[in-house]
LUMLOTOR-433309 format. One record per atom (N, C-alpha, C): z, x, y. Coordinates in steps of 0.1 Angstrom, whole numbers, plus 5000, padded with zeros to 4 digits. Atoms other than C-alpha are relative to their C-alpha. Example, Ala and Ser with C-alpha at 12.3 -4.5 7.8 and 13.67 -1.06 7.14 Angstrom:
<rs>
500050094988
507851234955
500050095012
500049914989
507151374989
500849925011
</rs>
This chain:
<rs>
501450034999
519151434958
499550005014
500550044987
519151344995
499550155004
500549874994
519551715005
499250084995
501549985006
516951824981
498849995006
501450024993
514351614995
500350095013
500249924985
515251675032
499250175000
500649885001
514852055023
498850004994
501850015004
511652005006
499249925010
500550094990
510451765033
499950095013
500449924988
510952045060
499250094994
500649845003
509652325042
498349924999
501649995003
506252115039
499249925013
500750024981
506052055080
500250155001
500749874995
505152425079
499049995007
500849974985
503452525110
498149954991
501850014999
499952575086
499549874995
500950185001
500152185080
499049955013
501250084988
498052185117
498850114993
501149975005
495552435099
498649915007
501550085004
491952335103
499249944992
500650025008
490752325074
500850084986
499749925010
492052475039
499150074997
500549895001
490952815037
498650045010
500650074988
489452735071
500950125011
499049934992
490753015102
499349925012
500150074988
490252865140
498449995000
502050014996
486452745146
500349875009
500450064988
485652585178
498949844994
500750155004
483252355156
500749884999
498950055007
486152265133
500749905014
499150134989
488352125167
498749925010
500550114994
485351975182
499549904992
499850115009
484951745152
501349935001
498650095003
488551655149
500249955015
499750094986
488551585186
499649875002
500650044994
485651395188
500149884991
499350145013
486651205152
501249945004
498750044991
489951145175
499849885009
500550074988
488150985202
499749834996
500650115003
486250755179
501149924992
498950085001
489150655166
500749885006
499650044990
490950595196
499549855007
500850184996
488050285210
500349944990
499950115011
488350155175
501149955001
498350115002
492250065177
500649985009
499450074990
491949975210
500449824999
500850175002
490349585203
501249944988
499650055010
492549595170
501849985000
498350014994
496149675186
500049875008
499850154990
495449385213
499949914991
499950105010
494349175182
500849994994
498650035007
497449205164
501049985005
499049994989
499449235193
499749835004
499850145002
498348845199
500149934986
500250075012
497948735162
502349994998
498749974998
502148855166
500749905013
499850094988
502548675199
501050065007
499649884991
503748985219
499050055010
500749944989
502049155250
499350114998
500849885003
498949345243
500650165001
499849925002
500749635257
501450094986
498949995012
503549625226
499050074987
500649995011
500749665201
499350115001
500149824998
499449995220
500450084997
499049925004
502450135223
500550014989
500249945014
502750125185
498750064997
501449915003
499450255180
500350145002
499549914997
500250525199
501350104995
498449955005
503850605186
499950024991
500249965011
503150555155
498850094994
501549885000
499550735151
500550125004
500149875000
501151025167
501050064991
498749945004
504451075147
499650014984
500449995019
502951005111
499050165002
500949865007
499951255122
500550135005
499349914997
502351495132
500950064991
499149985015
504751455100
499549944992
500450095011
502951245078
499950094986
501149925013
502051315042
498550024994
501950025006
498151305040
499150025018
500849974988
496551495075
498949944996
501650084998
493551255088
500349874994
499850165007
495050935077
500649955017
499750054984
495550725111
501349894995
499750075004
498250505112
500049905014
500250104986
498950205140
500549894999
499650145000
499649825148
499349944992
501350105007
497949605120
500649864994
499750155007
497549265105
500849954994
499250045013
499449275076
501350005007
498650024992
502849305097
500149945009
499850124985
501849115127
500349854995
500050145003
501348795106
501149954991
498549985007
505048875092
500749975011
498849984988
506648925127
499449855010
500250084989
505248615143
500749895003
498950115001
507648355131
501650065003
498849904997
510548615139
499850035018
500250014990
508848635174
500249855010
500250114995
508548295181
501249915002
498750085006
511648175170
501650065012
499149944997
513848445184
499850135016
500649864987
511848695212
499650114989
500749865002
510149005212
501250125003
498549915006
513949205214
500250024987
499450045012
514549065180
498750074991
501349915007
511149215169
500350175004
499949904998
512249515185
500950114986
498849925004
515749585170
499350004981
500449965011
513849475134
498750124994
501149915001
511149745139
501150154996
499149885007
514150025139
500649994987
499649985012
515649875109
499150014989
500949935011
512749885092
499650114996
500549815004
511750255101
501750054992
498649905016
515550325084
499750004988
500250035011
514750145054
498750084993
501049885006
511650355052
500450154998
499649875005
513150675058
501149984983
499250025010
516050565030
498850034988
500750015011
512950485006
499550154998
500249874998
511850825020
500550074984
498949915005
514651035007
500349954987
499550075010
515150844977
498550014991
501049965009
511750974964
499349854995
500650065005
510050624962
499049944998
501350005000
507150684967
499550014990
500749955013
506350804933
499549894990
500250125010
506450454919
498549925002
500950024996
503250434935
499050004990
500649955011
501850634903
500049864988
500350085006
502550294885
498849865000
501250054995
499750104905
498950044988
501349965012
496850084876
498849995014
501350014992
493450114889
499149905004
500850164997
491949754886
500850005015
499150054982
495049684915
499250085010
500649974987
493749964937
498249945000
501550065003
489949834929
500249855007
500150094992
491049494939
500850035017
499449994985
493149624973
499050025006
500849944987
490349844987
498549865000
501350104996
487749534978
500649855014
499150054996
490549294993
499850045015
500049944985
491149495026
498750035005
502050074998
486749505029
500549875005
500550164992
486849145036
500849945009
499250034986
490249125060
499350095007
500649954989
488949375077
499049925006
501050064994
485549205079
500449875007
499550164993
487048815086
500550065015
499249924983
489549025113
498749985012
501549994995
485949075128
499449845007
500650144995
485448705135
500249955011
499650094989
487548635160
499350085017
501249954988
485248885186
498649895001
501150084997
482748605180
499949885009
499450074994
484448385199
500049955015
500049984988
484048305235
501850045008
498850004996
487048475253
500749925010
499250074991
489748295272
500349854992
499650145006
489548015250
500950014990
498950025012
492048135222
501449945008
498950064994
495447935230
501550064992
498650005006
498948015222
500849894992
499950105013
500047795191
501649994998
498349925001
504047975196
500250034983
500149965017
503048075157
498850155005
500949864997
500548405175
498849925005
501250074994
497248275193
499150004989
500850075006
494548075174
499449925005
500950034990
491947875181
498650085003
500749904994
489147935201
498649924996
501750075001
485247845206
499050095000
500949885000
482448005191
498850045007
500850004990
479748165206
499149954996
501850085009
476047965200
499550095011
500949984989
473048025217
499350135001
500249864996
472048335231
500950085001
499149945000
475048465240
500450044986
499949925013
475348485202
499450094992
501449924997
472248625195
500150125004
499849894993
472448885216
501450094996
499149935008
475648995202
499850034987
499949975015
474849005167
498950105001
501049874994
471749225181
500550085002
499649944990
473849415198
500950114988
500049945006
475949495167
499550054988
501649955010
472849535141
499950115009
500349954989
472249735168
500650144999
499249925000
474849965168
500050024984
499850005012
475149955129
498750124997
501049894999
471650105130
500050135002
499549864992
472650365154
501050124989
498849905010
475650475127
499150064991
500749995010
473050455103
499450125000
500549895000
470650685115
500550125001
499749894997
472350935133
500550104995
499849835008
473651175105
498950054996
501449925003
469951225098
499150095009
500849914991
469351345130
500550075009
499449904990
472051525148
501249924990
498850075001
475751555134
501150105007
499349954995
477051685160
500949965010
499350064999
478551415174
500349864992
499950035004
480351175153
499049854996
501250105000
477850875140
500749925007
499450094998
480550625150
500349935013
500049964994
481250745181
498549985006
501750004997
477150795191
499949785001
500550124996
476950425185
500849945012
499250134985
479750275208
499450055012
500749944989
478650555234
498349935006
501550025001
474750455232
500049855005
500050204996
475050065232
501249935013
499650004984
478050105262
499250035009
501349944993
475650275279
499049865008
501250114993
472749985278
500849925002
500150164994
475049715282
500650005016
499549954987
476649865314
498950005007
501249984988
473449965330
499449894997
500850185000
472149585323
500549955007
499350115003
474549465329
499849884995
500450095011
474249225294
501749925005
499150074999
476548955300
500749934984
499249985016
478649035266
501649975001
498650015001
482049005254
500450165003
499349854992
484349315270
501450054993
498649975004
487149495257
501249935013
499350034985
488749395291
499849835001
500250114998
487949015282
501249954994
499150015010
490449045254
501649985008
499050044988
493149125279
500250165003
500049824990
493949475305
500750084988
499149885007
495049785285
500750045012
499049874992
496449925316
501550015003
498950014998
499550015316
500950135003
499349824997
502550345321
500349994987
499449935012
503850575297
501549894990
499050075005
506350375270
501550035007
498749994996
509850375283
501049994988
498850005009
513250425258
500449875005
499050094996
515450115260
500349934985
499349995008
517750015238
499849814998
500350155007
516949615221
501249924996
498550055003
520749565213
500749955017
498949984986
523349445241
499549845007
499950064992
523549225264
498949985014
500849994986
520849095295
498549974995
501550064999
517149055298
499550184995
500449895003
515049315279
498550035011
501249964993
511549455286
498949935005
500950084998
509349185284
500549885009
499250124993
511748905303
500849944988
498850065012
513648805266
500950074999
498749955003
517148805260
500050144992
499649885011
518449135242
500449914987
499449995011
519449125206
501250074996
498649995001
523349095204
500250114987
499549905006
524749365185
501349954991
498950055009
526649155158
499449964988
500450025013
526449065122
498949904998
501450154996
523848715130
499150065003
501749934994
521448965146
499950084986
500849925013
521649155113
499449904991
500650115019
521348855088
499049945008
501150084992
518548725113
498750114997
500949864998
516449115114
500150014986
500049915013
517749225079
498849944993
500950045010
515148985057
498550045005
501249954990
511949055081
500150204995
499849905005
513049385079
499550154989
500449945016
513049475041
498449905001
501150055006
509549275042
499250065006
501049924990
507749465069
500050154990
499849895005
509549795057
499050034984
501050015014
507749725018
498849964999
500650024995
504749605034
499450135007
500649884992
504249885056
500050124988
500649905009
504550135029
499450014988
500950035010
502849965002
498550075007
501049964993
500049995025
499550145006
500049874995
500350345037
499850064990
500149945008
500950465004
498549984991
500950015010
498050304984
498550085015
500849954990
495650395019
500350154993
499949915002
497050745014
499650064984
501249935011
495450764975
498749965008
501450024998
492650644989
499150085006
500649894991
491950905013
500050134995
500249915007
493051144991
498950034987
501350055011
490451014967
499050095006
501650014993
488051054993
500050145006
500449854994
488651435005
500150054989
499849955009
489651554974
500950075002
498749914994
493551654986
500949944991
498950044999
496651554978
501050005006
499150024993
499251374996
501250005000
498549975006
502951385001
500649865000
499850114998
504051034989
501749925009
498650054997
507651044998
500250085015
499749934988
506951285031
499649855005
501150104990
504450965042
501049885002
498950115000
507550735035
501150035012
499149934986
509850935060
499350005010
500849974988
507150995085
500049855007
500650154996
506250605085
501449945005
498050084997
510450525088
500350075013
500149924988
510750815119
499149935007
500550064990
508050635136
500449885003
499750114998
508850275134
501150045006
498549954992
512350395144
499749985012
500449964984
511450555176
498849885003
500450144991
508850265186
500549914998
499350124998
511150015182
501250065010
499349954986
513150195210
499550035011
501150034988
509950185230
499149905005
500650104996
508949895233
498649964993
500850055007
506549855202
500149944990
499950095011
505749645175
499750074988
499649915008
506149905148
498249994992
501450045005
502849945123
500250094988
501049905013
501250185091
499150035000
500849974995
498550315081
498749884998
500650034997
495250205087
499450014993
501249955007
492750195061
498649995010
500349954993
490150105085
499250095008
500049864990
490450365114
500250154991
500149885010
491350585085
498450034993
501350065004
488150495072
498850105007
500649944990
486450585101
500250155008
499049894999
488650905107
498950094991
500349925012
487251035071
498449985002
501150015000
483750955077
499450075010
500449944990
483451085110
500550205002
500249825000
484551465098
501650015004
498949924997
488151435107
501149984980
499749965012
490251615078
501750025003
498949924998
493651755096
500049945011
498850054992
496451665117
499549955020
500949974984
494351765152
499549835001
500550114998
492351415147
500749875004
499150144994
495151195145
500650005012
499349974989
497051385168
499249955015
501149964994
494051385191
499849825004
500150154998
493550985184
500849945007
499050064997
496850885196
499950065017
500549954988
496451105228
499349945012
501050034995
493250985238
500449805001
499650134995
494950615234
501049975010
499349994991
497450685255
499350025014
500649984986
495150805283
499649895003
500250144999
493250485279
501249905009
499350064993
496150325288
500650045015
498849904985
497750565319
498349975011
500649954993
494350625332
498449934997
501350035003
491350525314
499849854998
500450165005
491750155310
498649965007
501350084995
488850025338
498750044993
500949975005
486250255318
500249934985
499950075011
487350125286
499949845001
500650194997
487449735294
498849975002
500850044992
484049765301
499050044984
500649995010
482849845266
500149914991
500550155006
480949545245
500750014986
499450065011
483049415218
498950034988
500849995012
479749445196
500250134997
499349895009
480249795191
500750054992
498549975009
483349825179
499949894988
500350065006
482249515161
499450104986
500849905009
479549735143
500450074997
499249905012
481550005135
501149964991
499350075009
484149805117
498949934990
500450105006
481249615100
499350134990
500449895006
480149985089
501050064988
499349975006
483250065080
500349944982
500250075015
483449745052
499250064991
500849995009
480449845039
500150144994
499949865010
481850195033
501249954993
498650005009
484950055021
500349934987
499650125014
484149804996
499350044989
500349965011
483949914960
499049924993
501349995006
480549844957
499749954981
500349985019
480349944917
500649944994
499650085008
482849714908
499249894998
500650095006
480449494903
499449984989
500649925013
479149674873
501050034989
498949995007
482649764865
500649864994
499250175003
483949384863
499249994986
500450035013
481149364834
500250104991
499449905016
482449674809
501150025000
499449985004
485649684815
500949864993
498750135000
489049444797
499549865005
499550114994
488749104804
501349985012
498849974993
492049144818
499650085012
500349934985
491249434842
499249915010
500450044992
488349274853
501049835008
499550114996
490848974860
500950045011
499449924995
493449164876
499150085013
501349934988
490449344902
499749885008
500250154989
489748954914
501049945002
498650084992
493248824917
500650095009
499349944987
494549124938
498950025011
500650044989
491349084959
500149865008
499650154991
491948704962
501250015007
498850004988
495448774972
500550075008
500149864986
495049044998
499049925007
500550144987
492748745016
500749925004
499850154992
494448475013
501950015000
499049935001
497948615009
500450145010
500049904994
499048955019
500350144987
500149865011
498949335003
500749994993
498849965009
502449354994
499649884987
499250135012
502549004975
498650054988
501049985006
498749114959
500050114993
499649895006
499649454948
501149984990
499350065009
502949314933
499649924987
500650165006
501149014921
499250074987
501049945005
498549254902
500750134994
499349925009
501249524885
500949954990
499550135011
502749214871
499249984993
500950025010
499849114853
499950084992
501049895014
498449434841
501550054995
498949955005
502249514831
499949864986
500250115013
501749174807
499350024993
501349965008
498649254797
500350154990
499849875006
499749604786
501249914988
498950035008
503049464768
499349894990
500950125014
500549144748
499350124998
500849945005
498349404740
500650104989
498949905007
501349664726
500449904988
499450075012
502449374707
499449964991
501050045012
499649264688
499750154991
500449885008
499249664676
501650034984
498849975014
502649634652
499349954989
500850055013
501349604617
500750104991
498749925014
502849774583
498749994992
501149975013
500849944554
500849974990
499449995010
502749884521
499450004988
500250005012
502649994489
501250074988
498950005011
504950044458
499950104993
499649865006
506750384446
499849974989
499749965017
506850494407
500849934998
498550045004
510350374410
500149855001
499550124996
509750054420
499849925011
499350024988
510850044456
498549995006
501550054987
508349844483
499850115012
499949934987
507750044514
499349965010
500650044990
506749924544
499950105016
500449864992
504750204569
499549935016
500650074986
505150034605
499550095010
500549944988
502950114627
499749935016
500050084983
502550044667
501449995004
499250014993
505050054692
500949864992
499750125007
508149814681
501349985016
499450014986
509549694719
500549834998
499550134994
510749344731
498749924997
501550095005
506949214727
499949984991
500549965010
506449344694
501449924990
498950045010
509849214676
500149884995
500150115007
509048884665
498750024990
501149945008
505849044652
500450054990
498949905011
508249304631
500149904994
498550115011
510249024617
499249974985
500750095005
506748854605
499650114989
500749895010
505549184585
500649954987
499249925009
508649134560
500349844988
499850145009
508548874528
501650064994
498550005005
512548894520
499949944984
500250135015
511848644490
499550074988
500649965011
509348814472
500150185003
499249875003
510449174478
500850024991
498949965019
512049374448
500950065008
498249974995
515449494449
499950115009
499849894992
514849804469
498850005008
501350004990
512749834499
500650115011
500549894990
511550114525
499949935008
500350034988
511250104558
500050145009
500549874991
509350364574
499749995015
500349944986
509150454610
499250125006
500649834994
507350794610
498849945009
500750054985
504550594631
499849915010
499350114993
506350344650
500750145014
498949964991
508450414681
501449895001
498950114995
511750194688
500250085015
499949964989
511850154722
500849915008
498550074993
514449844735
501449994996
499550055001
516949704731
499749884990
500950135006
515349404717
499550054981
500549985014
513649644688
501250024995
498550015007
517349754677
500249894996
499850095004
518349434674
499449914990
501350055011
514749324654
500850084988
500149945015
515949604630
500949924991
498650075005
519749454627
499649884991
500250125007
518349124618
499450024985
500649985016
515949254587
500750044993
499149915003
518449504579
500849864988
498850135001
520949164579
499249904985
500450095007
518648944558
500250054984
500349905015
517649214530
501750004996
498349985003
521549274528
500649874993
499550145004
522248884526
499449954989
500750035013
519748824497
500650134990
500049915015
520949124474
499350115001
500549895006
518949374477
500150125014
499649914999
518949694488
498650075012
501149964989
516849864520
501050125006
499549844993
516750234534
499149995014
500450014990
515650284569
499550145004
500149804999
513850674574
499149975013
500349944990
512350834605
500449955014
499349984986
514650704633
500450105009
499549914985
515850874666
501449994992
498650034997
519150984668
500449895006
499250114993
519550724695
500249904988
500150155006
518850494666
501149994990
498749975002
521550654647
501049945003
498550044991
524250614670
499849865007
500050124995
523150254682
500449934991
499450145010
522650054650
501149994997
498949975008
525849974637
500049924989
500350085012
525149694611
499250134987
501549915007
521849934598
500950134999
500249855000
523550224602
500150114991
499849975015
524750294566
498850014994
501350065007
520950224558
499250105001
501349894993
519350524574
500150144995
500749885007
517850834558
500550105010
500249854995
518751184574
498750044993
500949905007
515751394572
499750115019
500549934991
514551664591
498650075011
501350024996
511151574601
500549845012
500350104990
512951264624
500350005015
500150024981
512151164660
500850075007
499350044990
513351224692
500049975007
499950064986
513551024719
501249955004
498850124992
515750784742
499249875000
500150135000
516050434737
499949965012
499750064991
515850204768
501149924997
498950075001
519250084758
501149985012
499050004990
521849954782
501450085000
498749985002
525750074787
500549934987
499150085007
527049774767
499550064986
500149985010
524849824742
500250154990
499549915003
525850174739
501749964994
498549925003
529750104735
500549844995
499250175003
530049714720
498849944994
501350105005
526649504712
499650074987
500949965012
524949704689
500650114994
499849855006
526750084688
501749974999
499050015003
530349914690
500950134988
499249925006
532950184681
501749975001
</rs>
């Protein structure tokens, strides 16, 4: 299986995955959109990398250098060109008790085991179990991730220098009143506006883009005494360096290394597997989402290797590993970028920021980038479900507000989980209430009972209830032609009626089973009709129950 994928995983990093466009040949338009959708990128995950990079309680420049590392390696091999990936929330406020506790080494060496664990999930095709995600779950994620994003948003309100180090990630902090508030909330109304308009009247540079440009602009030549990207704390810094997080001595930041013994694994391993399922819950449901929204399709098990390859390699550079972005993706898709050039292009242009461009960058007002994030919510939040919550299930609609409450107040992974459990109950009470039986009585005598609805683990105390033993005549049917047997559990439902009818005297035939059902029953199995109109499927039965419980030979 491994060498399968691999071979199908290279053959679909063919060269025309940098294409421009599907059925698209080189246009000079085409790369100055994806550049310029790069760019706007790029300011957006500056503010958001430093923010996570303290929410983590690591050194703004850790949360770069993932941005960067990761942003370029996914949009270079990823599965879904134009999906950004980067440093974010949902794993910083995982790694902060692992930072705090142990150093920012110990965050290191767990950032490569996590990129293994993703590539493994890679190769192991696990992405596809993605397809079991129902729709209410993604309906409550993308409304969910709407309001972190927006909350995320709060802490720019803030006057800078007052947040404090808590040794749990910085918190805290004093808001702004007054004027000074005022004026920023102007500032990104302001900018919001600017998004607003400008596809009506030039789209030739990106809306998103046009606003931070326009409102840097006036607050620079005001000089408006605003909050600054450069308040937050310096981007400037050199090119990432390799160094290895294991061993012996003082790492990058001034913390010990992460010993290279079994304690550092049972310390990294649990973090680890939580980040690693975390990061590609998120990547993967982002990646339908985008795919939604171009109308493409992505590669779920390439986007799981891509996202395991990067964390890898930035956790050998000195970052704090990440996923993708809904977001910056967000803003990516909105702004015209479609293909690989944009991300590529995004990551680039953050890197320069850092080598070269920091003092121009520090000098742009937090309200912008404010406003385009506050743009972004309002493209990202499913709106219609508010219409939807009243026609569809009770259930769905319930399922749509518990994985939004617990992508607030919780996190994705546990809210996506949380919400395939449900509608997985909901489906199984719903299957069980559908078993029911038609009966009526041959020429000869003999009862028949015509079950219909699925007959699973739910449904088997339902079966049982169909069947009056007592007042049944001496021969009785038992039809299956519109049923399924589908556990473990329903075999054993049959055994028991089989068992009763047998123990009172009378006499029961069993017609339109599976083979499997054949060779499983072994009490029933004397009981069952050959014909050549019956089923075939596979049971969900176990081993045992193949060769001792039920099919004992």
């Amino acid at each position: 299986m491994a060498r399968t994928t691999f071979r199908s995983f290279t053959k679909n990093l063919h060269v025309t995955d940098l294409r421009w466009m599907p059925g698209e040949g080189f246009s000079p338009s085409r790369l100055r959109i994806e550049l310029l959708s790069g760019l706007t990128v790029a300011l957006a995950l500056v503010p958001e990398a430093v923010a996570f990079a303290f929410v983590a309680g690591v050194h703004p420049l850790v949360g770069l250098y993932a941005a960067f590392l990761v942003g370029l390696i996914t949009a270079l091999i990823g599965g879904r060109p134009g999906m950004i990936s980067g440093a974010t929330g949902a794993l910083a406020v995982v790694m902060v008790a692992l930072v705090a506790q142990h150093g920012v080494e110990y965050l290191f060496a767990t950032v490569v085991l996590m990129g293994l664990i993703q590539i493994f999930a890679g190769v192991m095709q696990w992405g596809k179990f993605m397809r079991l995600v129902p729709h209410p779950v993604m309906l409550g994620f993308v409304n969910g991730l709407a309001i972190v994003i927006f909350l995320a948003q709060m802490g720019q309100f803030k006057v800078p220098g007052t947040m404090v180090d808590t040794g749990h990630g910085m918190s805290g902090g004093e808001w702004l009143s007054g004027g000074p508030l005022y004026l920023m909330l102007a500032l990104v109304a302001a900018t919001m506006a600017i998004i607003w308009v400008m596809p009506r009247i030039t789209k030739l540079i990106p809306a998103p883009l046009a606003g931070i440009g326009i409102i840097a602009i006036l607050v620079i030549a005001t000089g408006m005494d605003v909050p600054r990207v450069g308040d937050l704390a310096s981007i400037e810094g050199g090119f990432p360096t390799f160094h290895m997080p294991f061993g012996e001595g003082v790492g990058l930041y001034g913390t010990a290394l992460a010993p290279f013994t079994l304690e550092t694994l049972y310390i990294i391993l649990p973090y680890a597997v939580i980040l690693a399922a975390i990061g590609l819950i998120e990547s993967l449901l982002t990646l339908n989402l985008v795919s939604d929204l171009t109308n493409t399709r992505g590669g779920a098990s390439q986007e799981c290797i891509a996202q395991g390859v990067a964390n890898t390699v930035t956790g050998f550079f000195g970052g704090m590993g990440g996923c993708a972005m809904i977001g910056q993706s967000m803003i990516n898709v909105k702004s015209g970028g479609r293909t690989r050039v944009a991300g590529i292009a995004a990551a680039v242009f953050l890197l320069l920021f850092i080598l070269v461009g920091a003092p121009l960058i520090e000098q742009i007002p937090l309200a912008a980038l404010v406003g385009v994030m506050f743009m972004v919510v309002i493209g990202t939040f499913a709106w219609n479900s508010f219409g939807i919550l009243r026609k569809v299930p009770l259930t769905d609609a319930f399922v749509i507000l518990l994985v939004t409450v617990v992508t607030v107040y919780e996190d994705l992974a546990v809210a996506v989980v949380v919400g395939v459990i449900v509608s997985a109950l909901a489906y199984a009470w719903n299957n069980a209430r559908r078993i029911h039986a038609k009966t009526y009585t041959t020429p000869e005598g003999a009862k028949v009972y015509q079950i219909q609805g699925p007959l699973f683990f739910g449904s088997s105390e339902g079966f049982a209830e169909l069947f009056n033993v007592k007042a049944d005549p001496s021969e009785v049917i038992v039809d299956f032609e519109d049923s399924r047997v589908v556990d473990q559990s329903a075999l054993q439902a049959i055994e028991t009626i089989a068992a009763k009818y047998e123990g009172a005297g009378k006499r029961i035939q069993l017609r339109h089973l599976s083979r499997d059902c054949h060779r499983l029953l072994k009490k029933a199995g004397h009981l069952m009709i050959d014909s050549d109109d019956d089923p075939d499927y596979e049971i969900a039965a176990n081993y045992q129950v193949r060769t001792g419980i039920l099919g004992g030979h």
